[in-house]
N, C-alpha and C positions, 0 to 999 in steps of 0.2 A: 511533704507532698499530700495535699488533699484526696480522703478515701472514703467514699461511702458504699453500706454494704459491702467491704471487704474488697471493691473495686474505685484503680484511682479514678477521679474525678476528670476530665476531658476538660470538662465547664470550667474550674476554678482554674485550673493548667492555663486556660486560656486568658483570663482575665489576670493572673501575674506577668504575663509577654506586655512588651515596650508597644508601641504606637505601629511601629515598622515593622517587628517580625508580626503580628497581626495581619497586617494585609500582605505579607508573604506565605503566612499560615491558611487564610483565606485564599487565596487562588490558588494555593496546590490542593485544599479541599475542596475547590471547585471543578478543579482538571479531573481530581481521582474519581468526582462521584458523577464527571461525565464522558470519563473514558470506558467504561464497561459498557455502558448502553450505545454509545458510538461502535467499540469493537464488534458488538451484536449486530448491530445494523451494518457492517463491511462486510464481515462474514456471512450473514445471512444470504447478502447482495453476492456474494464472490461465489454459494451452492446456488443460486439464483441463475448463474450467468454461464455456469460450467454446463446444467440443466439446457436451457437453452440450446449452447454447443454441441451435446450430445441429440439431444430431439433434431436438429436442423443440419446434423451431419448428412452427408449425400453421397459421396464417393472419395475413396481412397485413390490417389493417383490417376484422375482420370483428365486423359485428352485434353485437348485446348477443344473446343467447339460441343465436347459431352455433355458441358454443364451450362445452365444459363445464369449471369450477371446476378448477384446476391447470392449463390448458391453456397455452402459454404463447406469446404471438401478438405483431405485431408492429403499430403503430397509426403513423400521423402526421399531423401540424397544429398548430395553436396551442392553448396552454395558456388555458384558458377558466376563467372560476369568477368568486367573491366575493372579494372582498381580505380578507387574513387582519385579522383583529380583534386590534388592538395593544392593550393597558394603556395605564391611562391617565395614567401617566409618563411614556409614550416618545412620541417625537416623529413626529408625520405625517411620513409618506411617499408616493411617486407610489402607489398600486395597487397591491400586492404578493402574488405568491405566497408569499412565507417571508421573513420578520425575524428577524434573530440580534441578541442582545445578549449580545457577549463581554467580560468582566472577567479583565483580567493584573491583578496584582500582583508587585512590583519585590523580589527579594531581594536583598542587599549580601554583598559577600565577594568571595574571588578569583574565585570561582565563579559569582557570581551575574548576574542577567538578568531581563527579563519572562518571568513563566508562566504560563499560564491558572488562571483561579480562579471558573472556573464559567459558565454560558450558558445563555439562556434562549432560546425559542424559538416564536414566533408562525406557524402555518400555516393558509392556505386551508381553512377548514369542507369548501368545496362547491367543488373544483376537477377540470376533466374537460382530457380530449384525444378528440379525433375522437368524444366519446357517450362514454367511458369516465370514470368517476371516477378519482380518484388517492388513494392510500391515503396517508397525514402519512408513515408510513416513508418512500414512494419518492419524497416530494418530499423529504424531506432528504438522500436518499443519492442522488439520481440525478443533481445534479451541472447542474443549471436555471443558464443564465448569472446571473450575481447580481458584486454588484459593493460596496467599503468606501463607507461613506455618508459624506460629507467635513462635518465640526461647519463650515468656511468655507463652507458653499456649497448642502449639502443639506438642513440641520436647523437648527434651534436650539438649542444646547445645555441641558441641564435643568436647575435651578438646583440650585448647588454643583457645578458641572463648569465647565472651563476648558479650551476649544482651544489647541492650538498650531498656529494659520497662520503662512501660506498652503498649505500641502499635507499636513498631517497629517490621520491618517484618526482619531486617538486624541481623547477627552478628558479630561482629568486632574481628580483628585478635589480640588477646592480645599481640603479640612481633612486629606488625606493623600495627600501627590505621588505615593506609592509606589503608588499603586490608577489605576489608567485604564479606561477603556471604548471601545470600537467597536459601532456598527451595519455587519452587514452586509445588504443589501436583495437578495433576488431577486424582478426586477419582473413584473408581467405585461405582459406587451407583444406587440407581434406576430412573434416569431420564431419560426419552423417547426421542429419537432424532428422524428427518430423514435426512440420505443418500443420497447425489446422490454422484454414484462415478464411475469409471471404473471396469471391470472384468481384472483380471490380466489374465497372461498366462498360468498360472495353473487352471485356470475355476474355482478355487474356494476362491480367495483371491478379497478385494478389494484396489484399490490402488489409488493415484490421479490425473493420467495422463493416457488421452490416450496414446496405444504405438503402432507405425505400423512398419512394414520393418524387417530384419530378424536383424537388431543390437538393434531392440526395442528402436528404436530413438523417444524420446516423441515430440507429434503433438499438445496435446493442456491440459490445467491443468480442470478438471472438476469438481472439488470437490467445495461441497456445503453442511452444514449442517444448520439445523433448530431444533430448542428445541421444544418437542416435535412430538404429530405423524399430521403430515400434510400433503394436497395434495400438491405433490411435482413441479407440475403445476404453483399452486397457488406458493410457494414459490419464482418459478422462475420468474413469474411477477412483484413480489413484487423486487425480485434483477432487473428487469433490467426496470421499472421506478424508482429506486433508481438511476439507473446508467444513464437514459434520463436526470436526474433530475441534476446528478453532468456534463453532456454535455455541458447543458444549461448554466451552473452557469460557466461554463470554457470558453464557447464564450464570455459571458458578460465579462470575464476578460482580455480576448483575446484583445474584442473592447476596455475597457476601457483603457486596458494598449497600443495599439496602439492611442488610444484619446490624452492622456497623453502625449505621446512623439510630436502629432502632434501640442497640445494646446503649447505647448513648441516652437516648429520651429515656428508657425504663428505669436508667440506673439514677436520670436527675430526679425522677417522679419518688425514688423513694420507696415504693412500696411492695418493688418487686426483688429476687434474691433467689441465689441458685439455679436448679432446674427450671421453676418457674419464670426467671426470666430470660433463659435460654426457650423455652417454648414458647414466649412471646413474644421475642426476638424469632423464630421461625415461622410462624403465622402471617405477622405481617411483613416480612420481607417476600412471602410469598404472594400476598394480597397485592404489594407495591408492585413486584414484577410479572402479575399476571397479564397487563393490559400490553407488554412485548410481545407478546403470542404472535401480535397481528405482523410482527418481521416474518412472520412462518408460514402463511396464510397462503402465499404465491400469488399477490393484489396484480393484477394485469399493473404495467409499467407506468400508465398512462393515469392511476388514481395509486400508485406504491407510495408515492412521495407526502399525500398528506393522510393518508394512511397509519403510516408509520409517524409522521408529526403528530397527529391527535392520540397514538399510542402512548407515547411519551409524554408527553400534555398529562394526559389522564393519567400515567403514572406519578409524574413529578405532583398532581395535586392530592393523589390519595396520598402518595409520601410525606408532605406537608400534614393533610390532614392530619394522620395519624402521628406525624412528630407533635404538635401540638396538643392534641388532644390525649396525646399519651403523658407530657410530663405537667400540664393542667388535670388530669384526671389523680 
C-alpha cells in the first residue's frame, strides 16, 4: 500500500482500481463532498422557516371570523369529520382520516429492489380541529399518527392478492410476485394534537402554506404539528434548536469534508508532515467554508436562492484553487 509521510497515499490507492470501480469511486466522492453543503443549506432553510412561523404566529385557538385569510394561528383538539370515502375495491377500515394505497414493484439486477410505483389516496371530505376545517393538502403533509394496515389482522385481502403472514404489512399480486401493495391508515381517533397552520381564503379552512397576491402564489410552508395539547411557542423552540442543532452538525461536516480534500492535496505536495499539516489542513478548510456564511445571513426569500448559489460557487472555486495550488506549490 502506497505511503508517503507516514500517510497512505489516496492518489496511488486510486490509480490501482479497475476502469469501473473508478467511476463508482468518483460518484460516491462526489455525492460525499456535496452532501454537507446541501445539508447546510436544508437546515439553514428549515431555522429559516420555523423563524418565520413563530414572527407571523397570531392567535392560539381563535374563532372562525377573529382572524383574517393568510393569518397563521395555532388551534388544538381532536381531529373531528366524516371518514374518508374509500373505493370500492379497497377494504373497510376503522374510521379514517387518510387511506394510502402504495404499489412497489420489484426490479432484478445487481441493482435492484422494491420501488414505488404509484399511490392513491382517500381523504376526509369534511374534516375540522377545534371549528376549523382542514384543507386534503394538510392532512396529507401534516404528519396525522397513521399506521401500515396488517393483510393478517386488519383487512382482507382483495382477490388476486396474497399475504405474507404473520407480520407483513405487504400483499403480493398472485399473477405477478414482482408487484405488491400496502394500505397505510391514518385513523380518527381520540388523540389531541396542536396546529400551527395558515387561514386559507375562505376564513374558515386551514391549509399549509402561506398564500399572498391575487394567483395565490405560496410564500412560505408553515405547517407544524405536535401530539398532544401544547404551547405552541414552546413547540416552536423546541423545532428550531432542533434545526440550530442539525446547523451545527452540517458545518462540522462542511469542515470536515473541506479537511479531507485538503489532508489529501498537502500529503500529494510532499512537503508537509505532522502538526504542520494538520494546521494547514485547518486554515484552509476554514478559508474554503467561509463563503457559506451567506446560508446564515436571513437573505429576504426573493434574492436567498442566488445568494446561496454564488456562496458555493465561491467556495467550490477557492476549494479548487487551493487543491491545486497546494499540491503544485
Amino acid at each position: 500500500m502506497p505511503i508517503i509521510n507516514g500517510w497512505i497515499d489516496p492518489g496511488a490507492m486510486f490509480s490501482d482500481l479497475s476502469l469501473k470501480h473508478r467511476l463508482i469511486l468518483i460518484v460516491v466522492i462526489i455525492l460525499a463532498t456535496l452532501a454537507p453543503p446541501l445539508a447546510l443549506a436544508l437546515s439553514v432553510q428549515y431555522v429559516a422557516n420555523t423563524h418565520f412561523i413563530a414572527t407571523h404566529l397570531s392567535q392560539t385557538n381563535p374563532g372562525r371570523g377573529d382572524v383574517r385569510p393568510g393569518d397563521v394561528i395555532a388551534v388544538t383538539g381532536r381531529v373531528r369529520g366524516t371518514p374518508a370515502h374509500l373505493a370500492g375495491d379497497v377494504p373497510k377500515f376503522a374510521p379514517a382520516l387518510m387511506v394510502q394505497r402504495l404499489f412497489e414493484v420489484f426490479h432484478h439486477g445487481k441493482r435492484g429492489g422494491w420501488a414505488p410505483n404509484g399511490t392513491d389516496t382517500w381523504v376526509a371530505d369534511a374534516a375540522s380541529i377545534a371549528g376549523w376545517r382542514l384543507d386534503a393538502d394538510l392532512i396529507q403533509s401534516a404528519g396525522f399518527d397513521s399506521y401500515p394496515a396488517s393483510p393478517c389482522s386488519d383487512y382482507r385481502p382483495p382477490a388476486g392478492w396474497a399475504p405474507s403472514c404473520p407480520d407483513s404489512k405487504y400483499v403480493i399480486n398472485r399473477g405477478d410476485s414482482d408487484l405488491r401493495m400496502a394500505y397505510i391508515v391514518t385513523p380518527l381517533n381520540d388523540q389531541e394534537y396542536t396546529l400551527i397552520a395558515a387561514v386559507a381564503w375562505d376564513g374558515g379552512s386551514l391549509v399549509p402554506m402561506v398564500y399572498s397576491g391575487n394567483n395565490h402564489e405560496s410564500v412560505a410552508s408553515v405547517l407544524v404539528l405536535a401530539r398532544g395539547v401544547r404551547n405552541p411557542n414552546a413547540v416552536l423552540v423546541e423545532q428550531a434548536l432542533t434545526g440550530i442543532l442539525m446547523v451545527a452538525l452540517s458545518w462540522l461536516a462542511v469542515f470536515i469534508d473541506a479537511g479531507v480534500w485538503m489532508f489529501i492535496a498537502l500529503g500529494r505536495n510532499g512537503s508537509y508532515a505532522g502538526m504542520e499539516r494538520l494546521r494547514g489542513v485547518a486554515w484552509r478548510s476554514g478559508v474554503i467554508g467561509a463563503p457559506l456564511i451567506a446560508f446564515c445571513l436571513g437573505v429576504p426569500p426573493d434574492y436567498a436562492g442566488i445568494v446561496d448559489m454564488t456562496a458555493v460557487t465561491v467556495s467550490a472555486m477557492i476549494g479548487g484553487f487551493l487543491w491545486f495550488h497546494t499540491i503544485e506549490g
